[in-house]
C-alpha beads as a LAMMPS data file, in Angstrom:
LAMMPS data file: protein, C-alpha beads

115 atoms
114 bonds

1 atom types
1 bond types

-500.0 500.0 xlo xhi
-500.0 500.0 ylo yhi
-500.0 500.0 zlo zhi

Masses

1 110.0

Atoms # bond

1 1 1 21.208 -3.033 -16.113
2 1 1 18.469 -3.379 -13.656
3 1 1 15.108 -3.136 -14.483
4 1 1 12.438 -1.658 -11.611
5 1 1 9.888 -4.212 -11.279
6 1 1 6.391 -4.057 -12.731
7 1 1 3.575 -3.162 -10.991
8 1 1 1.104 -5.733 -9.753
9 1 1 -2.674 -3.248 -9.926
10 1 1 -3.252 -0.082 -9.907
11 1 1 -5.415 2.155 -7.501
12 1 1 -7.956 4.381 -8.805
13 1 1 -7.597 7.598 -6.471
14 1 1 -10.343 10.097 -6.514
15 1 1 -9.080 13.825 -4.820
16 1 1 -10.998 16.494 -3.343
17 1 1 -11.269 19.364 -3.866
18 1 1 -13.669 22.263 -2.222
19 1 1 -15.457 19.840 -0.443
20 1 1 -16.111 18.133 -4.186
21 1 1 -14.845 14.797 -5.649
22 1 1 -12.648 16.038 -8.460
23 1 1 -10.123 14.229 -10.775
24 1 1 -9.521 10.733 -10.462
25 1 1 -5.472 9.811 -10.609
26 1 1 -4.249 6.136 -11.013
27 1 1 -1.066 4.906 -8.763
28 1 1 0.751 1.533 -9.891
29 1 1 1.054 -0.885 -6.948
30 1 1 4.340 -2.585 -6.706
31 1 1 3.448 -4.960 -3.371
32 1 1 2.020 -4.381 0.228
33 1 1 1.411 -5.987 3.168
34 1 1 -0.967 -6.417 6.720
35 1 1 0.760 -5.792 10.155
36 1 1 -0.320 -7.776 12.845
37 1 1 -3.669 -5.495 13.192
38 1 1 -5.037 -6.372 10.140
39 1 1 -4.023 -3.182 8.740
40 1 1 -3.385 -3.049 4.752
41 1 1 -0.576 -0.914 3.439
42 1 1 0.058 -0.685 -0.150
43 1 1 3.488 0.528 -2.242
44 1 1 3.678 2.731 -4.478
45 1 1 6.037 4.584 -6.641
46 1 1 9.028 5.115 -4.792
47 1 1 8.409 3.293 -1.891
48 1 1 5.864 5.492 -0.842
49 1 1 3.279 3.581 1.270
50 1 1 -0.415 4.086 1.587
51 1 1 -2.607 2.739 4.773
52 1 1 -5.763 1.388 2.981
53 1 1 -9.286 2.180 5.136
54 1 1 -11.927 -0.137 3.337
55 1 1 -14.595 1.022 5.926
56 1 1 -14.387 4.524 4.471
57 1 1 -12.738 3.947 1.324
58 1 1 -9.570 6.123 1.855
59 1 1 -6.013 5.482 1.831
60 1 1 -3.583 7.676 3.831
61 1 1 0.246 8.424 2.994
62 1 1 2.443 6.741 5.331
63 1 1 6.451 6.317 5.393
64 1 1 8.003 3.706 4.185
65 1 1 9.389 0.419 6.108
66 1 1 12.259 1.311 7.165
67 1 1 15.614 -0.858 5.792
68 1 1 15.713 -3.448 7.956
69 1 1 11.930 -3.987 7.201
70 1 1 12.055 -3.512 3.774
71 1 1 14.957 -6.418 3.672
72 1 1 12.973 -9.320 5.140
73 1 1 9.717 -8.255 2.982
74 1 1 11.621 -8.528 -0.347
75 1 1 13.006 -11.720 1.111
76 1 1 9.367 -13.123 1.990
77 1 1 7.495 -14.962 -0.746
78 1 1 4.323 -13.350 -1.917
79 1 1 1.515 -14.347 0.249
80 1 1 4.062 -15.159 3.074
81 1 1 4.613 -13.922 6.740
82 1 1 7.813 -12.109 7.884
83 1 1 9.088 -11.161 11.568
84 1 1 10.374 -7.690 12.208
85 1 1 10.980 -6.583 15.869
86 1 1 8.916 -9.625 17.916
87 1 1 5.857 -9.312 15.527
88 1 1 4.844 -11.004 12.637
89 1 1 3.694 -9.371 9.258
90 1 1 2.266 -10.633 6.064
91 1 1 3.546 -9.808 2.579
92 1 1 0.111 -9.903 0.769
93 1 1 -0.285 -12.116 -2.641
94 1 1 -0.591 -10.528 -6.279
95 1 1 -4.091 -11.802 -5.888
96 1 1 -5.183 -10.104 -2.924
97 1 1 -3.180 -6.833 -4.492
98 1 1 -5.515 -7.306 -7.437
99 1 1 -7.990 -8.142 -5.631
100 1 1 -7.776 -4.645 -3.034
101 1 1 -7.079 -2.428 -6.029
102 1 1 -10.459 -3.686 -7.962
103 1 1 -12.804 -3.030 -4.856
104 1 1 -13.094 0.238 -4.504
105 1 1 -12.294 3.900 -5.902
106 1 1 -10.647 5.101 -3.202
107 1 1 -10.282 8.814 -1.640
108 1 1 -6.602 10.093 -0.556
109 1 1 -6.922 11.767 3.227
110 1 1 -4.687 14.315 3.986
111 1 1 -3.321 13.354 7.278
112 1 1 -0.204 14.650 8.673
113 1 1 2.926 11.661 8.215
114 1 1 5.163 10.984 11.700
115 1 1 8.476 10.424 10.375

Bonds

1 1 1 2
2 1 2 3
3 1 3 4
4 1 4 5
5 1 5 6
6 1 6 7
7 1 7 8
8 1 8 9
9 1 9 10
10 1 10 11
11 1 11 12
12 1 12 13
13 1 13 14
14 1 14 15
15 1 15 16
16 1 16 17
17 1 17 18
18 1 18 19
19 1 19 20
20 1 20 21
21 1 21 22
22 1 22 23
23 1 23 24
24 1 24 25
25 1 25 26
26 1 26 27
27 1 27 28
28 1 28 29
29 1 29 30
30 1 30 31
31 1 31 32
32 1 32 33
33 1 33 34
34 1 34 35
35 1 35 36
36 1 36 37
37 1 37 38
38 1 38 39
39 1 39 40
40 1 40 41
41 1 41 42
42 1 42 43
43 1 43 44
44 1 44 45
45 1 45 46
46 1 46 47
47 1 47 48
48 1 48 49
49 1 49 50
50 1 50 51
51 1 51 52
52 1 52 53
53 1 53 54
54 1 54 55
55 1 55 56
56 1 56 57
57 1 57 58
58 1 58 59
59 1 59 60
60 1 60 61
61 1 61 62
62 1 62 63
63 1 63 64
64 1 64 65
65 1 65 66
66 1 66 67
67 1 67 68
68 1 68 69
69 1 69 70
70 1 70 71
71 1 71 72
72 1 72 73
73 1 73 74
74 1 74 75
75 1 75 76
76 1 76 77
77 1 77 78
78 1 78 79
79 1 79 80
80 1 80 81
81 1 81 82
82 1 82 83
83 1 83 84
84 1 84 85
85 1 85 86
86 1 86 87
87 1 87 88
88 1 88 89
89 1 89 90
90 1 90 91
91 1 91 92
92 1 92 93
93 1 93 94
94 1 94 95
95 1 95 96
96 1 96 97
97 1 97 98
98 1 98 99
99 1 99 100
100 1 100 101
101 1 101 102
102 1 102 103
103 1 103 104
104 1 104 105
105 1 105 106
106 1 106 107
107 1 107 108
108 1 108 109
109 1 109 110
110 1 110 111
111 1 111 112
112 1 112 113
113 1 113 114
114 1 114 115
């Protein structure tokens, strides 16, 4: 049997609603990385991925990597960078997970996902 892997941190996630703060959900982070921007993306559940904005403390709902992708992150150490298609990525640590979840109580934006 195999057993899904345990999450590293969780986020705290505070929605909006009517203009308003509202209830504050927590989503177990299983890994993430940067792309060669700087960018932060987090997984969650699933394999759903989230694009992390520390500047205005949101995250947005992206897709996830695609197979290929996926494949050489699992196969990079944590804290290591991978290629995929001529540009180099880097599989963030548990420590910098931790480290990202802890910082801030971040706010989901709705923005519209390009499959």
């Amino acid at each position: 049997m195999i057993h899904p892997p345990l999450p590293v941190a969780t986020l705290a996630i505070t929605t909006r609603f009517n203009g308003k703060d509202s209830s504050e959900l927590s989503e177990p982070v299983y890994g993430g990385y940067a792309n060669p921007r700087g960018e932060i993306f987090l997984f969650a559940k699933d394999g759903a991925a989230y694009r992390v904005n520390f500047k205005s403390q949101t995250l947005q709902r992206r897709p996830p990597l695609n197979p290929g992708a996926q494949e050489r992150y699992e196969a990079t150490a944590a804290g290591e960078a991978f290629d995929f298609a001529g540009r180099t990525f880097k599989r963030l640590s548990h420590e910098q997970i931790t480290s990202i979840c802890a910082s801030h109580r971040f706010r989901m934006v709705n923005i519209p996902v390009r499959s």
